[in-house]
PANUKE-734788 format. One line per 10 residues: for each residue x, y, z of N, C-alpha, C, O. Coordinates in steps of 0.001 Angstrom, whole numbers. Layout:
<gubas>
X:Y:Z:X:Y:Z:X:Y:Z:X:Y:Z; ... $
</gubas>
This chain:
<gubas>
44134:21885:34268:44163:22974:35234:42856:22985:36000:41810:22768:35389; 42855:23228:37317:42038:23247:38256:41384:24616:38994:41399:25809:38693; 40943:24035:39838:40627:25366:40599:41908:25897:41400:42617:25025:41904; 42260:27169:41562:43041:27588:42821:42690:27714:43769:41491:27890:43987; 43867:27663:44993:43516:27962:46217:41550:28675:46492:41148:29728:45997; 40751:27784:47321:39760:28992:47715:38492:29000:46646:37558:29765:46884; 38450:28047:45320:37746:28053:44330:37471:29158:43355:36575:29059:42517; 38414:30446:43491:38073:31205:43284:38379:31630:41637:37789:32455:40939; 39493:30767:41316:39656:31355:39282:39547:29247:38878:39568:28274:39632; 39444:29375:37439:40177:28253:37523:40804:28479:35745:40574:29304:34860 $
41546:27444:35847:42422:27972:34771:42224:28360:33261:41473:27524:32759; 42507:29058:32587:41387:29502:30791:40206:29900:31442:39351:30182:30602; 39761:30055:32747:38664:30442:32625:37127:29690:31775:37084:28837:30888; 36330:30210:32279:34961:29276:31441:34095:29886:30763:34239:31104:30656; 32896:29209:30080:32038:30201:29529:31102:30551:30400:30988:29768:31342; 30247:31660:30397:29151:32122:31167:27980:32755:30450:28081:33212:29312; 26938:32763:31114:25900:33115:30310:25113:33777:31081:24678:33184:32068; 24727:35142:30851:24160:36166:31537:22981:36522:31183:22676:36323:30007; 22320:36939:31789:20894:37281:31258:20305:38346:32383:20290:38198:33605; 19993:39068:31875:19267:40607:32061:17931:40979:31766:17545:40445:30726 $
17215:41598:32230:15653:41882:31741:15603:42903:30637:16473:43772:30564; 14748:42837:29892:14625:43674:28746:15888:43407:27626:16969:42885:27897; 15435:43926:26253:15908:44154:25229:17089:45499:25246:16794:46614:25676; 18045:45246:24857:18798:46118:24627:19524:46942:23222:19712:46290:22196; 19833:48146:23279:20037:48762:21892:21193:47917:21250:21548:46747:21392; 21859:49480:20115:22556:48969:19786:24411:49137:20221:25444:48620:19794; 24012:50326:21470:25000:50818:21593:25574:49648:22459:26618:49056:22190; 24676:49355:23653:25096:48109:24827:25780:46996:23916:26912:46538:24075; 24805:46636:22872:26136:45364:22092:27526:45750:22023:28513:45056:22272; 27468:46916:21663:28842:47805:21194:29804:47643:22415:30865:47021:22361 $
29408:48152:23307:29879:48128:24902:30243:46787:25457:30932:46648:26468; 29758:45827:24760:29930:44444:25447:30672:43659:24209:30868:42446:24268; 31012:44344:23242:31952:43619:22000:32585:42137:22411:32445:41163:21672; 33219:42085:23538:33967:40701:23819:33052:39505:23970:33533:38381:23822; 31270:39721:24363:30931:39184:24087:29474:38751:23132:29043:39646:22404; 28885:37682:23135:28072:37291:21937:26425:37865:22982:25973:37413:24034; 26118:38570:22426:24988:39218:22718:23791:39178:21383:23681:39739:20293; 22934:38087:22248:21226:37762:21575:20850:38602:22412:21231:38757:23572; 19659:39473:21491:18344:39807:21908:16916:38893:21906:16484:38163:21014; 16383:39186:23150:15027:38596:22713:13714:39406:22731:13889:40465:22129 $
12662:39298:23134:11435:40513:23732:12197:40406:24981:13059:41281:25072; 12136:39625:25931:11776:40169:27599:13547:40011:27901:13679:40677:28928; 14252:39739:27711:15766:39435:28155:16919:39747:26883:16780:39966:25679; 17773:39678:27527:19272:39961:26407:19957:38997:27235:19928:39106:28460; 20853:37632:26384:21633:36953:27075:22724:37736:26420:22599:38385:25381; 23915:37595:27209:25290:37709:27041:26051:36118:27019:25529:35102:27480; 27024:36172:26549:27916:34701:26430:29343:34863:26350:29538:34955:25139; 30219:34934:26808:31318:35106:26684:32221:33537:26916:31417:32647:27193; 33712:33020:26859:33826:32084:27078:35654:32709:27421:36159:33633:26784; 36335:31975:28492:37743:32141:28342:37763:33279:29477:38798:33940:29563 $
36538:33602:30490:36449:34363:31247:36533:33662:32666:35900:32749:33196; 37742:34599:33116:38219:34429:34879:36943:35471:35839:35934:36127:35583; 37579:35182:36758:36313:36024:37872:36858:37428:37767:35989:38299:37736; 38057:37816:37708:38583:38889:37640:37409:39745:35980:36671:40727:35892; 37709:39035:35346:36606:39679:33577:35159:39192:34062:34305:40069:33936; 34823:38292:34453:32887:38148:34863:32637:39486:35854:31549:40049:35731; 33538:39984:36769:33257:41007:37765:33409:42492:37058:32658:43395:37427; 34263:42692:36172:34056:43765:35163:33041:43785:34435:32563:44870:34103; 32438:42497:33988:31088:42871:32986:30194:43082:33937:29421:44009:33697; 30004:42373:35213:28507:42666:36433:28923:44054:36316:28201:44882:35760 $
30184:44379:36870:30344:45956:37447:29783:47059:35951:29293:48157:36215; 29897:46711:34790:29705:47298:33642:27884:47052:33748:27243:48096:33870; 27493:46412:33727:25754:46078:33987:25227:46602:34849:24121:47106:34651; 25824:46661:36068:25161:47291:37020:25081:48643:36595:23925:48938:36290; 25988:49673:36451:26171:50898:36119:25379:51269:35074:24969:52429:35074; 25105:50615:34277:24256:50532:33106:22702:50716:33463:21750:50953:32720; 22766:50533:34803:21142:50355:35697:20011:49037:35031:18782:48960:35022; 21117:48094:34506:20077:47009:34427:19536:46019:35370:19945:46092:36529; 18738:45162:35086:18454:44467:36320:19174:42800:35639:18909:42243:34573; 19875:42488:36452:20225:41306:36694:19433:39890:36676:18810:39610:37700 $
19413:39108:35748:18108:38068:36148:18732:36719:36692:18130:36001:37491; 20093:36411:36151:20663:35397:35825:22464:35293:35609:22988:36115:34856; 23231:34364:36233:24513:34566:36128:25195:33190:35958:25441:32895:37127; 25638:32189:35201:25548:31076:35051:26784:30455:34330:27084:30841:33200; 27491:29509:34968:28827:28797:34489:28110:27926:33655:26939:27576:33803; 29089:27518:32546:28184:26766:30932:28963:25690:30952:30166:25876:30766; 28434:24222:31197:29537:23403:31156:30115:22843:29890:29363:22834:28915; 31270:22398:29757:32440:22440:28598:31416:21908:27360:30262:21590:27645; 31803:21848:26271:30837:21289:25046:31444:20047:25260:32546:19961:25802; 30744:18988:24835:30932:17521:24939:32398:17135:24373:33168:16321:24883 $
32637:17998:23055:33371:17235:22185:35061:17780:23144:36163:17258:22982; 34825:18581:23796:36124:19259:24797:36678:18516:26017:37825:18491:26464; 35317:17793:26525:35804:16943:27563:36586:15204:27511:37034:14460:28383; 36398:15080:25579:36883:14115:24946:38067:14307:25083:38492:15460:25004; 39268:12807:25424:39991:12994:24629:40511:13164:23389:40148:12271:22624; 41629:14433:22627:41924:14054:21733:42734:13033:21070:43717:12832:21783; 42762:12285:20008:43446:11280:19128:43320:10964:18162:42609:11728:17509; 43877:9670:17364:43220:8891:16624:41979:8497:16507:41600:8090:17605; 41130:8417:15684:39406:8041:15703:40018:6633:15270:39275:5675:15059 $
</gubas>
């Protein structure tokens, strides 16, 4: 599966990796359950995977409202062993 018309979804969706300034509690993990949320000192990445533009634009729209600042927004390319075919070894 490819991109559609316009580049705009493509199919299963991909992983992404977000990153925000500052550390966040414990409630924001809570709020972002669908995805894998590290803390660090200066940033919080987010990671989600299986996400269309339609779900990446609900979590910005959920961040923004949140009044965080945005640092980073980033397509994760496939893990090696995914772009293999599967078979016989």
């Amino acid at each position: 599966m490819g991109e559609t018309q316009g580049g705009e979804r493509r199919g299963g969706g991909g992983e992404f990796e977000i990153r925000i300034r500052g550390t966040v509690g414990d409630s924001f993990v809570a709020a972002f359950g669908e995805l894998t949320v590290t803390r660090h000192p200066a940033e919080t990445v987010l990671r989600g995977g299986g996400l269309d533009q339609a779900a990446l634009y609900g979590i910005l729209d959920r961040i923004q409202a949140l009044g965080l600042e945005l640092v980073e927004v980033r397509r994760l390319p496939p893990p090696e062993n995914a772009a293999r075919p599967s078979g016989p070894s």
